[in-house]
C-alpha positions as CSV (number, residue, x, y, z in Angstrom):
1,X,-6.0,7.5,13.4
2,X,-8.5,10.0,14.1
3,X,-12.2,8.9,14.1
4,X,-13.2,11.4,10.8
5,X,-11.3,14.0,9.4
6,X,-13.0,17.6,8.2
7,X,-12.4,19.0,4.2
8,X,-13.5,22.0,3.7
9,X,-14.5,22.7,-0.5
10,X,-14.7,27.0,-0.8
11,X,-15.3,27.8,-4.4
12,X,-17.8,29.6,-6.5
13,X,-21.5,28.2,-7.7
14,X,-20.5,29.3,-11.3
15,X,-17.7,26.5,-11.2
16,X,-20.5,23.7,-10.2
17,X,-22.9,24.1,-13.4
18,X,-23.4,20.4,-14.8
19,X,-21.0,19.6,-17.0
20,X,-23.2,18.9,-20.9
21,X,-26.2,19.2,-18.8
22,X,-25.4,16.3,-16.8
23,X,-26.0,15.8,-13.2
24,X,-22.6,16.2,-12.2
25,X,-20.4,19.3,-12.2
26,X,-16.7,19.9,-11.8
27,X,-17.1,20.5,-7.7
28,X,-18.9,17.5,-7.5
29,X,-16.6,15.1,-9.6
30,X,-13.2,16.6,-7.8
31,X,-14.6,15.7,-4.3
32,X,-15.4,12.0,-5.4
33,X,-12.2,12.1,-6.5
34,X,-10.8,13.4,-3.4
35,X,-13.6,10.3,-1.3
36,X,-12.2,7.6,-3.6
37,X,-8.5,8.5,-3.2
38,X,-8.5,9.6,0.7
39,X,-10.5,6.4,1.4
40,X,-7.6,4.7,0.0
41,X,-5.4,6.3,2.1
42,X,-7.3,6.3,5.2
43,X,-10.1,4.1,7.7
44,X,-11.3,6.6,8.8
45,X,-14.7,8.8,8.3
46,X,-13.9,12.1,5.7
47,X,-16.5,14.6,6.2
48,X,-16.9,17.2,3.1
49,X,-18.3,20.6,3.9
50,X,-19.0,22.6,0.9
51,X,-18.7,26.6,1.4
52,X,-19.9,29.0,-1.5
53,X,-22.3,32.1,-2.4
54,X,-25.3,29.6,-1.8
55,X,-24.2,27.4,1.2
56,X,-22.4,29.7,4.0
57,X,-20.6,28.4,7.0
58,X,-20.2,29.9,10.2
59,X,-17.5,30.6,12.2
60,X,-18.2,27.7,14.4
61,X,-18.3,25.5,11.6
62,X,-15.5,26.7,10.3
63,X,-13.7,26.3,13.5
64,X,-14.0,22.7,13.4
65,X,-12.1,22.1,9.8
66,X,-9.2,20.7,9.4
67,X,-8.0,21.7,6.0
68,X,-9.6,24.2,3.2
69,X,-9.3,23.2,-0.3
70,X,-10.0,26.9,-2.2
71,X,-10.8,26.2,-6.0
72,X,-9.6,29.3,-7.5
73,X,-10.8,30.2,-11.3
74,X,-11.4,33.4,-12.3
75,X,-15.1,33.8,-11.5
76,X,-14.1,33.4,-8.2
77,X,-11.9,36.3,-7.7
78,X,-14.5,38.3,-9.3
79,X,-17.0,37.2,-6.7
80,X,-17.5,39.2,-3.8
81,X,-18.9,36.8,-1.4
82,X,-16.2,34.0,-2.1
83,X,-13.5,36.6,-1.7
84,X,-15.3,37.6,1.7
85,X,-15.6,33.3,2.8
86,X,-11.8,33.7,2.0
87,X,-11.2,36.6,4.2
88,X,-13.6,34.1,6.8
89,X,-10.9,31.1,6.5
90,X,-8.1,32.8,7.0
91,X,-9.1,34.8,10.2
92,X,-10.3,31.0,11.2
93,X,-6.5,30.0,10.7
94,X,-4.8,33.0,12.1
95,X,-7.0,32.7,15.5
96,X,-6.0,28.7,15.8
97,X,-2.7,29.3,15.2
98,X,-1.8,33.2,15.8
99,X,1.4,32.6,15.0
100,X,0.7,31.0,12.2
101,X,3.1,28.2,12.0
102,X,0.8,25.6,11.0
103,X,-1.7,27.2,9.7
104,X,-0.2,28.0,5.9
105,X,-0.1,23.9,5.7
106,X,-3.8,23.7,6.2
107,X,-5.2,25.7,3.3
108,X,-4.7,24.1,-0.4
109,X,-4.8,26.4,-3.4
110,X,-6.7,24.3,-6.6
111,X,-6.2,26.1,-9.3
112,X,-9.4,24.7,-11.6
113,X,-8.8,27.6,-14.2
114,X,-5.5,29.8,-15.1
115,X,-5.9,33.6,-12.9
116,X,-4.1,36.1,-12.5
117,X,-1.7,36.3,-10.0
118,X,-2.7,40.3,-9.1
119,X,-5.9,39.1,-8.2
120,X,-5.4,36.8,-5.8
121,X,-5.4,37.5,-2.0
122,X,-2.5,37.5,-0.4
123,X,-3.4,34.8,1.8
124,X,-2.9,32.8,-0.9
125,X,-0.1,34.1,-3.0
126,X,2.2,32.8,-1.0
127,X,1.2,29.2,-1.3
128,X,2.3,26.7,-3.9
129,X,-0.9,26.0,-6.2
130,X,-2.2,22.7,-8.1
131,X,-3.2,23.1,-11.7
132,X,-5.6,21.0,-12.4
133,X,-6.5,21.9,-16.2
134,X,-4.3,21.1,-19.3
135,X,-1.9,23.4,-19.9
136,X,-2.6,25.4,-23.0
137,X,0.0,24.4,-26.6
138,X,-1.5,26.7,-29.2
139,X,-4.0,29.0,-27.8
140,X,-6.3,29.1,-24.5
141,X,-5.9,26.0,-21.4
142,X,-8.4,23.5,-21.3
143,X,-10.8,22.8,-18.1
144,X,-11.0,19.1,-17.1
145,X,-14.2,17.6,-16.8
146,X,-13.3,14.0,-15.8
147,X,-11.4,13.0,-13.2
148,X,-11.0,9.5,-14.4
149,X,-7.2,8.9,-13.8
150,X,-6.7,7.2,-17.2
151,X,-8.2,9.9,-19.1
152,X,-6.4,12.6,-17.7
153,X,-2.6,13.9,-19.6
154,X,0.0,12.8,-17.0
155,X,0.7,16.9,-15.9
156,X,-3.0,17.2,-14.7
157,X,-2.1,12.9,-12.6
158,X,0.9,14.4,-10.6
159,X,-0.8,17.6,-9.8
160,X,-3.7,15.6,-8.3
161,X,-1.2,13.0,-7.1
162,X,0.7,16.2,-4.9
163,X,-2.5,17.4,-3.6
164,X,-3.7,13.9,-2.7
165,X,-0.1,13.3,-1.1
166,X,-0.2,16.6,0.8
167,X,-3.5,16.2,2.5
168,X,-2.6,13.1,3.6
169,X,0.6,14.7,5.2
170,X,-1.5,17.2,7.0
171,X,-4.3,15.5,7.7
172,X,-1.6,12.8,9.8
173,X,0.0,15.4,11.5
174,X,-2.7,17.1,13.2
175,X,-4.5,13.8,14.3
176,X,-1.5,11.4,14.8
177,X,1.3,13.1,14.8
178,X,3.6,10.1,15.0
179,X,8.2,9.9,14.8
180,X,9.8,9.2,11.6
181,X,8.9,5.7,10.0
182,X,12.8,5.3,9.3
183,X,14.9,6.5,12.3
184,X,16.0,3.3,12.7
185,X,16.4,2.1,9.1
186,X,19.7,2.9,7.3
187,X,18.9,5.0,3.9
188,X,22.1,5.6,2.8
189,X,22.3,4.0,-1.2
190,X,19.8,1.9,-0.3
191,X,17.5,1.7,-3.3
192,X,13.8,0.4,-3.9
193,X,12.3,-0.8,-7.0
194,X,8.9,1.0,-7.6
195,X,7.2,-0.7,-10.2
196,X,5.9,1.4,-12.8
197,X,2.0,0.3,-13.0
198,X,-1.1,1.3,-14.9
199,X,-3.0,5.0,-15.0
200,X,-6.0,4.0,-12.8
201,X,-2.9,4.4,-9.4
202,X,-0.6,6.4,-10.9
203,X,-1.7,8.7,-8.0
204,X,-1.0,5.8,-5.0
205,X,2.5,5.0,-6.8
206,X,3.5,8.5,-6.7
207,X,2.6,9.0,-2.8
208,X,4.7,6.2,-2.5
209,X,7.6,7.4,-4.2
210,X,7.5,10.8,-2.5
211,X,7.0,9.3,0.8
212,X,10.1,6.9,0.6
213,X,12.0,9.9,-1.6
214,X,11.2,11.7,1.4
215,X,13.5,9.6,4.1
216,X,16.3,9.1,1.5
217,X,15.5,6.0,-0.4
218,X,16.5,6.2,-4.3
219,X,13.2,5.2,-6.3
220,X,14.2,3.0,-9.5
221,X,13.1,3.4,-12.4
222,X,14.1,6.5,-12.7
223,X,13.6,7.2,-16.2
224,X,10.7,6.1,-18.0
225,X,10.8,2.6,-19.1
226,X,11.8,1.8,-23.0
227,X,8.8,1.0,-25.2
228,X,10.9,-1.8,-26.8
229,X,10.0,-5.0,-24.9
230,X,14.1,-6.2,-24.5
231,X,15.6,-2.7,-24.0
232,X,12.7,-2.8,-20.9
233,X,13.8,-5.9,-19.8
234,X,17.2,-5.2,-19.4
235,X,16.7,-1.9,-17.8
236,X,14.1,-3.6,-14.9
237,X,16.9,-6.6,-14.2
238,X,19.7,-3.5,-13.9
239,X,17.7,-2.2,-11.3
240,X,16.2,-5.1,-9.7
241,X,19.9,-6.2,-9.3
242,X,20.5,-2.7,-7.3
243,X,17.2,-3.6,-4.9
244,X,16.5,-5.3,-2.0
245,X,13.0,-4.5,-2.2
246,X,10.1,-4.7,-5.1
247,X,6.9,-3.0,-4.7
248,X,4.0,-3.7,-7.1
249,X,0.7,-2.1,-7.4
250,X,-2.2,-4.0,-9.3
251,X,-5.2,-2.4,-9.7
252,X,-8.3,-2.3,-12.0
253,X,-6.7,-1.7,-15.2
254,X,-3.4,-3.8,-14.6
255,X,-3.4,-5.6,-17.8
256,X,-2.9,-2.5,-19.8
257,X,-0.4,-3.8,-22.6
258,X,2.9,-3.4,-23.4
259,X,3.9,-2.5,-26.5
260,X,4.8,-5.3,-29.1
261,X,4.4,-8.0,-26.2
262,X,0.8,-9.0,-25.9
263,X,1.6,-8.7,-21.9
264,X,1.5,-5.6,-19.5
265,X,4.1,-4.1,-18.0
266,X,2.9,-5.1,-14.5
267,X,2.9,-8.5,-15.7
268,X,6.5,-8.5,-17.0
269,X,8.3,-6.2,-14.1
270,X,6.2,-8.8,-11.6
271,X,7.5,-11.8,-13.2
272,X,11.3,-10.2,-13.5
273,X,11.1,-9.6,-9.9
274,X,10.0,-12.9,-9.3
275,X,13.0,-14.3,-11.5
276,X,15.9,-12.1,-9.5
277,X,14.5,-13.2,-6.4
278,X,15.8,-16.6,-7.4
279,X,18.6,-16.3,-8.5
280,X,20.4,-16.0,-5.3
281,X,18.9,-19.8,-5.0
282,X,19.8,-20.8,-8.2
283,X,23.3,-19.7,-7.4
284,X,23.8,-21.6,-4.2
285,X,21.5,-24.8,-4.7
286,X,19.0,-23.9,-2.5
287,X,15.8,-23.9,-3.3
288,X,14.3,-20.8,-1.0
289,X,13.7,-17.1,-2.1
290,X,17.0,-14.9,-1.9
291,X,16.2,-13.5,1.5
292,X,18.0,-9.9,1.0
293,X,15.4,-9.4,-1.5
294,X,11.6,-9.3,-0.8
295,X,8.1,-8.2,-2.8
296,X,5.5,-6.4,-1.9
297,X,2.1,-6.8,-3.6
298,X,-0.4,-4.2,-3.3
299,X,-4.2,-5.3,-4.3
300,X,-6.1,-2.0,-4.9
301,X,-9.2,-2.1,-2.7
302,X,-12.6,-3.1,-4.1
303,X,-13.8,-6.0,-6.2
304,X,-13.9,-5.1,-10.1
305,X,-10.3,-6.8,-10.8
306,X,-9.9,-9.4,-8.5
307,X,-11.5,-12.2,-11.2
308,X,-9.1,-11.0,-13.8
309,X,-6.4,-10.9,-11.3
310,X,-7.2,-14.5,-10.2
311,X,-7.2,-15.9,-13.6
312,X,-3.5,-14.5,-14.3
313,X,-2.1,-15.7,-11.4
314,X,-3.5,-19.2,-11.9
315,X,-2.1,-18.6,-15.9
316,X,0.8,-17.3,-14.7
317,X,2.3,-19.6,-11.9
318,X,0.6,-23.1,-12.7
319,X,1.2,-25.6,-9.8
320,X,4.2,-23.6,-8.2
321,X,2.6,-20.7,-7.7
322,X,5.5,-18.7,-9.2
323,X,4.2,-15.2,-9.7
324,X,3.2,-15.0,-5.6
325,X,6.3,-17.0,-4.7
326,X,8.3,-15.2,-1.4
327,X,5.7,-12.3,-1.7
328,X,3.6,-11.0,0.7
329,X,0.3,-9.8,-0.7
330,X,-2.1,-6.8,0.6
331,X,-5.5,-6.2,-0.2
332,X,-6.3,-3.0,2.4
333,X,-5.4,0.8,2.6
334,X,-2.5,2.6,1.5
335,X,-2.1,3.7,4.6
336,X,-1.7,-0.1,6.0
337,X,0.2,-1.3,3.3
338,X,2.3,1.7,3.5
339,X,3.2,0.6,7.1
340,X,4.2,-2.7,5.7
341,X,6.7,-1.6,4.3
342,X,8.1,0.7,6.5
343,X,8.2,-2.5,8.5
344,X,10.0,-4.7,5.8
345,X,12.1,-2.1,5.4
346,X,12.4,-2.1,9.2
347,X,13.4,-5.8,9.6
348,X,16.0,-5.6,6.2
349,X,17.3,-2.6,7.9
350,X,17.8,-4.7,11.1
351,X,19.2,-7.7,9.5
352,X,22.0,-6.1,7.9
353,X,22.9,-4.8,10.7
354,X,22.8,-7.8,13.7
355,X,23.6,-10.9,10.6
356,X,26.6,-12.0,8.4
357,X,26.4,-11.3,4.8
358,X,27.0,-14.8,4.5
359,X,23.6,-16.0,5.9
360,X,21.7,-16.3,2.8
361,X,18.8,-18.0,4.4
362,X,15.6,-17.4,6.9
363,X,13.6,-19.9,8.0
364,X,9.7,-19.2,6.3
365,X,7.1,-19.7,9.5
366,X,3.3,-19.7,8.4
367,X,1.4,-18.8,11.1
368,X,-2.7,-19.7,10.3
369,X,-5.5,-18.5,12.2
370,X,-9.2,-17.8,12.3
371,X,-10.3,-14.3,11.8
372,X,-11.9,-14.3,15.2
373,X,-8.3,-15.4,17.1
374,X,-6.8,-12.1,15.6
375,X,-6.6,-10.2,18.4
376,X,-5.8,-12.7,20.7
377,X,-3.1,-14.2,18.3
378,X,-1.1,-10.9,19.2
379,X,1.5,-11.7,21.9
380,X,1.9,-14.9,19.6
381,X,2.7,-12.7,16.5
382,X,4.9,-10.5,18.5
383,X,6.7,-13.0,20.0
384,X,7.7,-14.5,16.9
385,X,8.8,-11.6,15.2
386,X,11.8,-11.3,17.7
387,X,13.3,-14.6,16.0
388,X,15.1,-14.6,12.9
389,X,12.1,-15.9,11.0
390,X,10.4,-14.5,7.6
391,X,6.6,-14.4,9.0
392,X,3.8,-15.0,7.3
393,X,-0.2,-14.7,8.2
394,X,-3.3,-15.7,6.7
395,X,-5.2,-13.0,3.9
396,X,-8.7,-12.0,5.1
397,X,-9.9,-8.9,2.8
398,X,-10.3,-10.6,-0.6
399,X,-12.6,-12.8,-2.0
400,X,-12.6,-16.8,-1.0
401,X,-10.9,-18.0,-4.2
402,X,-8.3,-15.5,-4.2
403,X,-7.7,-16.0,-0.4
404,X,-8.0,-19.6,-0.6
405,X,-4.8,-19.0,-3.8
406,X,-2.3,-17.1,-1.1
407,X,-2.9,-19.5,1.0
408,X,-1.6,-22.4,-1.0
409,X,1.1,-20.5,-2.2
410,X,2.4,-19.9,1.6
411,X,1.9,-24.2,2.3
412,X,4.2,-24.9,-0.9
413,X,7.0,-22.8,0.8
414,X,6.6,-22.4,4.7
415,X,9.8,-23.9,6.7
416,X,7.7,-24.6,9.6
417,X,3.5,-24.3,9.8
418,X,2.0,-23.4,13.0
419,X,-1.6,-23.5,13.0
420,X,-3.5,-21.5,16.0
421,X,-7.2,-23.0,17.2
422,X,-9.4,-21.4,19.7
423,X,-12.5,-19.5,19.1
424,X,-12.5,-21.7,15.6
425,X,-14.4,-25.0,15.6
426,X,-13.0,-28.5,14.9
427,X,-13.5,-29.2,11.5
428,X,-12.0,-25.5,10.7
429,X,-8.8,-27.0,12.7
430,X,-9.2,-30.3,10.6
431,X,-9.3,-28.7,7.3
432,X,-5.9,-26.7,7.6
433,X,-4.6,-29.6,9.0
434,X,-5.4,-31.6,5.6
435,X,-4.0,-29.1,3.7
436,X,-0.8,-28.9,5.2
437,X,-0.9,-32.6,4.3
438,X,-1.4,-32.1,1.0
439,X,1.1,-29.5,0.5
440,X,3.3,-31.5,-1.6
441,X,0.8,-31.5,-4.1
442,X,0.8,-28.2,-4.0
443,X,4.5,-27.7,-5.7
444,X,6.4,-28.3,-2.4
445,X,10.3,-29.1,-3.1
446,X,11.2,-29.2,0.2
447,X,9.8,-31.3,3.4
448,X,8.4,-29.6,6.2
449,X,10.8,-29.2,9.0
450,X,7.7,-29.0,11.6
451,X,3.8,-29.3,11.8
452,X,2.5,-27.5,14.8
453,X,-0.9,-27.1,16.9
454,X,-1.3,-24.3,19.1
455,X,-4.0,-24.5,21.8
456,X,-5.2,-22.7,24.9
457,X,-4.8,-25.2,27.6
458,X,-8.6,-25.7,28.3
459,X,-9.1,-25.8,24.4
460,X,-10.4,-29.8,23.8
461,X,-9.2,-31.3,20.4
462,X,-8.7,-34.6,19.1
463,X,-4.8,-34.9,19.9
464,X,-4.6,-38.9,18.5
465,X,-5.5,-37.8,15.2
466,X,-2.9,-35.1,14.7
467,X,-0.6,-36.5,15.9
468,X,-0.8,-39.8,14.2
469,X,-0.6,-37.3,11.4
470,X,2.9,-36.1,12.4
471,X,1.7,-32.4,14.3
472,X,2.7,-31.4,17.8
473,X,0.2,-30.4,20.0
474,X,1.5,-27.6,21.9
475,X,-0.3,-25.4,25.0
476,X,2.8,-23.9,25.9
477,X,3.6,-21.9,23.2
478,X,6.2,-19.9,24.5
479,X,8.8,-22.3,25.8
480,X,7.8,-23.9,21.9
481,X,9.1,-20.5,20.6
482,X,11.9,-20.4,22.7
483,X,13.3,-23.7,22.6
484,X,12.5,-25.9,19.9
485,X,11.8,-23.5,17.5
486,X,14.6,-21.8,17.5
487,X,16.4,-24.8,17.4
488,X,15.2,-25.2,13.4
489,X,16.1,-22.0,12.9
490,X,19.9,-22.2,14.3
491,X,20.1,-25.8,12.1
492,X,19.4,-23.6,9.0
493,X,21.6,-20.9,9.5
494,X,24.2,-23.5,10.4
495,X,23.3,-25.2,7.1
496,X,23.2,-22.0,5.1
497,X,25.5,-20.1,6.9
């Protein structure tokens, strides 16, 4: 993605008086807004310019903008010198893009205040407007003054959640224009289940939803779900059963509860997920996740819920580790996680396609590293995703307990553990090596079908003790993936074929 990305904020100094003579103002709470959400969505640097009677821009500065956000209310309109920066931004856009094919996509109209359609220029009539005020019932709208998701009616949430959803859009295109995430997925009745989460990313889960609406994928639920705790349940297992896929945000206010239940609905749909998802084993006798269905777990950046988090996950799964069971879990941008799931999607997509129906089973590979071997654990990564392997990797961005919680999780189920030393000392080696011993403790079912070292060839280690321990020592990684590996992974298929 692009190194920063320029937002340009035109509106009038009458709509940035502190709100109950507070320091903030409406201007200044809608672009935090716009910071905290964007930075969601995006690494990279957003740079606010703000454009009214008081602080003018020139055409140079202008020039350099990639999208204008107008906040339209009627003072506004009746201002003269906001109707002239106006005039300013659209002769910007129309010489960039004289033809003006792009440029339409590059101006947002934020409606903070109902106006009247006569008075607006026609730059902007023809573009499709967010309200961002409660609609009036009996009498006059209602301004918002806070832009705090949960307090804000659920019209005024999917209004922001367009805008948010939009920029984004434009913002990619014109820095990294990139193909279509899904021209080699099949979207035809294939269906997702979304989970419905609490108000604090209402805004993320609708991006979501539009983006995979977008390429053709159905989005369940598709109604809201029933305030009676067993009408909900059966609803959620309906359209889990129609699924091969589970997403589930968790963010700050994720134990919100459900009515009548004394547990939240992300709670519930997360452990119903985690129930279909074995009942393919259940079925058959074998004790693996249902590989035609997968989870996603999306961690909302920053640190004020990953305590409470912890604790229900540790309440929740006990020694198995139940709730995280066959899930992979994110804790980065929803731009990143996006892309994983374009990518499970990907690799679902993929195994329809090239494997039986009848091969109910993929061998789980658990590939640990350091954080400084990432970059060079690439061609290792790459080559392994060209098996027919469910790969998983270590958790960085999350605190040490909750890190330290995936990572057991992925020991009780892994197939086959490779572990990957080089810029990592010894006694980092020796400590995953102890705890892939101890993985039976840690709700194991199953034995593990291989232990494996992989070194650089000058990298010295202390061989006698690992393998005394039952590891191979391997420096020749690639003829391992090629041969032997692969062997364990035709003896499963054969066994679960």
């Amino acid at each position: 993605m692009a190194d920063n990305y320029q937002i340009c904020i035109s509106y009038t100094t009458s709509d940035s008086t502190p709100i109950e003579h507070g320091e903030r103002n409406w201007i200044s709470g809608f672009q935090q807004f716009l910071e905290k959400m964007l930075n969601r969505l995006f690494e990279a640097k957003l740079d606010f310019m703000q454009y009214s009677e008081q602080e003018p821009l020139s055409a140079q500065q202008l020039a350099k903008v990639d999208v204008f956000i107008c906040v339209l209310s009627p003072a506004y309109l009746q201002s003269m010198v906001c109707l002239k920066n106006l005039a300013q931004i659209d002769a910007v856009l129309r010489f960039s893009d004289p033809e003006q094919s792009a440029a339409n996509k590059r101006i947002f109209k934020v409606i903070k205040y109902p106006i009247k359609v006569d008075g607006e220029l026609k730059s902007l009539k023809s573009l499709p407007g967010y309200n961002l005020y409660a609609p009036a019932s009996h009498g006059e709208a209602t301004e918002i003054h806070d832009f705090n998701q949960a307090n804000l009616t659920k019209e005024v949430r999917l209004e922001l959640a367009d805008l948010i959803y939009d920029l984004y859009e434009t913002l990619s295109s014109l820095h990294n224009p990139v193909e279509s995430p899904v021209e080699k997925i099949e979207t035809s009745g294939n269906a997702i289940y979304l989970a419905e989460t609490s108000a604090d990313l209402m805004v993320e889960r609708h991006i979501i939803k539009r983006d995979l609406q977008k390429y053709g994928f159905k989005v369940l639920p598709e109604h809201k779900l029933p305030e009676n705790v067993q009408d909900m349940e059966t609803m959620v297992r309906k359209d889990l059963a129609r699924c091969k896929l589970s997403i589930h945000l968790v963010g700050d206010s994720y134990t919100e509860i459900f009515s009548g239940n004394g547990r939240s609905i992300v709670e519930l749909q997360n452990k119903f997920a985690v129930e279909h998802s074995r009942t393919q084993s259940t079925r058959t006798g074998d004790t693996s996740q249902d590989p035609a269905f997968s989870r996603l777990i999306w961690l909302s950046p920053g640190e004020g819920h990953i305590p409470q988090m912890r604790k229900y996950l540790q309440q929740e799964s006990g020694r198995h580790f139940q709730t995280l069971e066959g899930a992979e879990v994110f804790q980065t941008s929803l731009e990143n996680f996006k892309s994983a799931i374009w990518e499970e999607l990907t690799e679902t997509s993929s195994r329809d396609m090239k494997r039986p129906a009848s091969v109910a089973h993929r061998m789980d590979v658990y590939m640990i590293y350091d954080k400084p071997d990432s970059k060079e654990i690439v061609s290792i990564i790459s080559q392994l995703q060209t098996k027919e392997i469910r790969l998983s990797q270590p958790v960085f961005e999350a605190d040490r307990l909750h890190i330290r919680q995936i990572h057991l999780e992925k020991l009780a189920t892994a197939d086959i553990i490779i572990i990957y030393k080089h810029k990592a000392d010894e006694q980092w080696l020796r400590m995953k090596a102890i705890d892939v011993l101890k993985a039976p403790g840690y709700g194991r079912s199953k034995p593990i079908l291989e232990k494996v070292i992989f070194t650089q060839k000058d990298t010295i280690i202390d061989k006698s003790f690992y393998e005394s321990n039952g590891f191979s020592v391997v420096s020749n990684w690639e003829l391992y993936i090629d041969t032997l590996l692969a062997h364990f992974i035709a003896q499963a298929q054969e066994k679960h074929g």
